[in-house]
C-alpha positions as CSV (number, residue, x, y, z in Angstrom):
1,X,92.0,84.5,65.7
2,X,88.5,84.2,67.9
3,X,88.7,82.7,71.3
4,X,86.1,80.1,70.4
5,X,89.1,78.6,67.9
6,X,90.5,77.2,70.7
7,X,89.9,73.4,71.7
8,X,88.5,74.0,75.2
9,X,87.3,77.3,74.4
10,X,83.2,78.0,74.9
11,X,80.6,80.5,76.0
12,X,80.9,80.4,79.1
13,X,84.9,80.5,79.1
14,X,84.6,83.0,76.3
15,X,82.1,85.3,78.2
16,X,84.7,85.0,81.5
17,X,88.2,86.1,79.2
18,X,86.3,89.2,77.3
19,X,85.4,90.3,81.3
20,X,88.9,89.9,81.9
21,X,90.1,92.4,78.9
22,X,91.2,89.2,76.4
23,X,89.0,90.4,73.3
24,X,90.8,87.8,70.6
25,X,93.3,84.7,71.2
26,X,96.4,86.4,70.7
27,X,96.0,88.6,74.0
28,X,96.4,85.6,75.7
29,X,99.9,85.3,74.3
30,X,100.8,89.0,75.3
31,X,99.0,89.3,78.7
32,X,100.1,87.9,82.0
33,X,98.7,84.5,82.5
34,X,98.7,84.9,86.7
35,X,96.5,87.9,86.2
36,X,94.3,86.3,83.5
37,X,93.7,83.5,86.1
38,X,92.8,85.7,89.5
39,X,90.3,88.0,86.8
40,X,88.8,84.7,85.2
41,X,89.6,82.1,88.2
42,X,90.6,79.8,85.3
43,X,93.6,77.9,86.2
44,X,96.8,78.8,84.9
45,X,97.6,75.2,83.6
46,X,94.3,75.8,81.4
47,X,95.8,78.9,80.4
48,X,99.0,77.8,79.4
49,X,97.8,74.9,77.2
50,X,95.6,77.8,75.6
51,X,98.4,79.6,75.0
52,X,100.4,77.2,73.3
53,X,97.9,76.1,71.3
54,X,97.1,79.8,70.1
55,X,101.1,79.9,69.3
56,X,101.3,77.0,67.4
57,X,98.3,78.0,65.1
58,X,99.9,81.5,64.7
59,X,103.2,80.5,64.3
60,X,105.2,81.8,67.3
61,X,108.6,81.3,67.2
62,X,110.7,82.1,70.5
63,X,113.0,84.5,69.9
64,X,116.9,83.8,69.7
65,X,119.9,85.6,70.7
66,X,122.3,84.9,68.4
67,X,124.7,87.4,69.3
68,X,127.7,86.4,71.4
69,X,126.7,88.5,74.7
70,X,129.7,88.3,76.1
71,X,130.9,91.3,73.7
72,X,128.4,93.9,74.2
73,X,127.8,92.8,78.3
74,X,129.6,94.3,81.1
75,X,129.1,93.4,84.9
76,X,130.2,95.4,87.9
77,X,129.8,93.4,91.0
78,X,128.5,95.7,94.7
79,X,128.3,92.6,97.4
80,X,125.7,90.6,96.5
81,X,124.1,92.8,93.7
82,X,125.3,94.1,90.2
83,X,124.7,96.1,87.6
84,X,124.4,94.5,84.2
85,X,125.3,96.5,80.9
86,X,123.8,94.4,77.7
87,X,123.8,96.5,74.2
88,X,123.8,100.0,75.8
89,X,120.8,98.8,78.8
90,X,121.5,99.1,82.4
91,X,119.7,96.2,84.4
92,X,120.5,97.1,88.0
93,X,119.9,95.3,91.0
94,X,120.9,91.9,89.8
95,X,121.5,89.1,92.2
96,X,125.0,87.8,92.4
97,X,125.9,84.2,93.1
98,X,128.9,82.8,94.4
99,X,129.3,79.3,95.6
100,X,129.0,75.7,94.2
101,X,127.2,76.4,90.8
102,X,125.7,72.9,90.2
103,X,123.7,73.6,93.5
104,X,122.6,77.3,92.8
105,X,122.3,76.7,88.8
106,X,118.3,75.8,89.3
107,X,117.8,78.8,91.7
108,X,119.9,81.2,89.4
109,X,117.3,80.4,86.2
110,X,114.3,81.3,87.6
111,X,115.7,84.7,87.7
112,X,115.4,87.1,84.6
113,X,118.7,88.0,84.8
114,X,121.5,86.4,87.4
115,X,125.5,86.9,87.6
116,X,127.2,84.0,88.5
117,X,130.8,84.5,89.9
118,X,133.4,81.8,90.1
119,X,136.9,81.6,88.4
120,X,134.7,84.0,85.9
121,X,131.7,85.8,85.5
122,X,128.9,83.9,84.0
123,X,125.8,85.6,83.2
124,X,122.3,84.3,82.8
125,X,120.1,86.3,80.1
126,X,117.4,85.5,77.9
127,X,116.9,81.9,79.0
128,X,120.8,81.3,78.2
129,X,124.3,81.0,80.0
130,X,127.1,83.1,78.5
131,X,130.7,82.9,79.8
132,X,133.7,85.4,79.6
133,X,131.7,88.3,80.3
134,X,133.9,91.6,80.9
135,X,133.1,92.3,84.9
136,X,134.4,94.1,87.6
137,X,134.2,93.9,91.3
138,X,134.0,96.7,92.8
139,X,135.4,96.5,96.7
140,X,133.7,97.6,99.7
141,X,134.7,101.0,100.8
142,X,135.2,100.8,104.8
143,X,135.0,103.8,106.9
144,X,137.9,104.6,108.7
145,X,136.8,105.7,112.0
146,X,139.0,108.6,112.9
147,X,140.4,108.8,116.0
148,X,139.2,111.1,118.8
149,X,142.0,113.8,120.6
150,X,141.9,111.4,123.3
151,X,142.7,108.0,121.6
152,X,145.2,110.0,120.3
153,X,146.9,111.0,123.9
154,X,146.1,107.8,124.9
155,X,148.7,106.1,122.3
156,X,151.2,108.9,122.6
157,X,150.9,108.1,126.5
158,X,151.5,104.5,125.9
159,X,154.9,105.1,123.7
């Protein structure tokens, strides 16, 4: 599909997305709009209506995870990170929430990837919430601070 195919879509705007690498409509669907926008200084709002519209005509469906995640995922909580096992993929470095979910649940979907940890582990992947996801918490290891020949004296002393 031609960039000129697209309502909106002229010389000029034409001329300023083949600067910026987009040679046909589809690269607008696989290239990042943000970048698109500082190489072009069209706005991204501009760029997503583009977008859609080259979708639609192409028929772009959004993908769909129809298995049930919550057999092939495993989460092993480290403070306030984990590491998140889906279908044989470690995706470390994910942040862990704890706390009322109703007031993190808008912060927790802009991420990619989140863990949410109340009475269970809920994971969010793939624009979705799964529940009952296998996790473990790992505890922190402390460092026992071993005692100097003195301390020691000191409490023999003391008995």
């Amino acid at each position: 599909m031609e960039l000129r195919e697209i309502k909106g879509i002229g010389k000029t705007f034409e001329e300023k997305l083949m600067q910026a690498g987009i040679k046909e409509a589809e690269d607008l669907v696989k290239m990042d709009l943000k970048e698109i926008a500082e190489k072009t200084g069209v706005s991204i709002k501009r760029l997503e209506k583009w977008r859609e519209e080259v979708k639609n005509k192409l028929g772009y469906k959004k993908a769909e995870v129809i298995e049930d995640l919550s057999k092939v995922a495993i989460i092993e909580v480290k403070g306030d990170k984990a590491r998140v096992k889906i279908k044989e993929i470690w995706h470390e470095n994910v942040p862990v929430f704890k706390g009322n979910f109703d007031e993190l649940k808008e912060k927790m979907e802009k991420e990619e990837i989140a863990v949410y940890i109340g009475k269970k582990a809920n994971l969010w992947f793939a624009g979705k919430w799964f529940e009952n996801v296998s996790y473990k918490i790992h505890k922190e290891e402390r460092k026992v601070k071993k005692k100097s020949l003195w301390d020691k004296l000191k409490e023999l002393w003391k008995r």
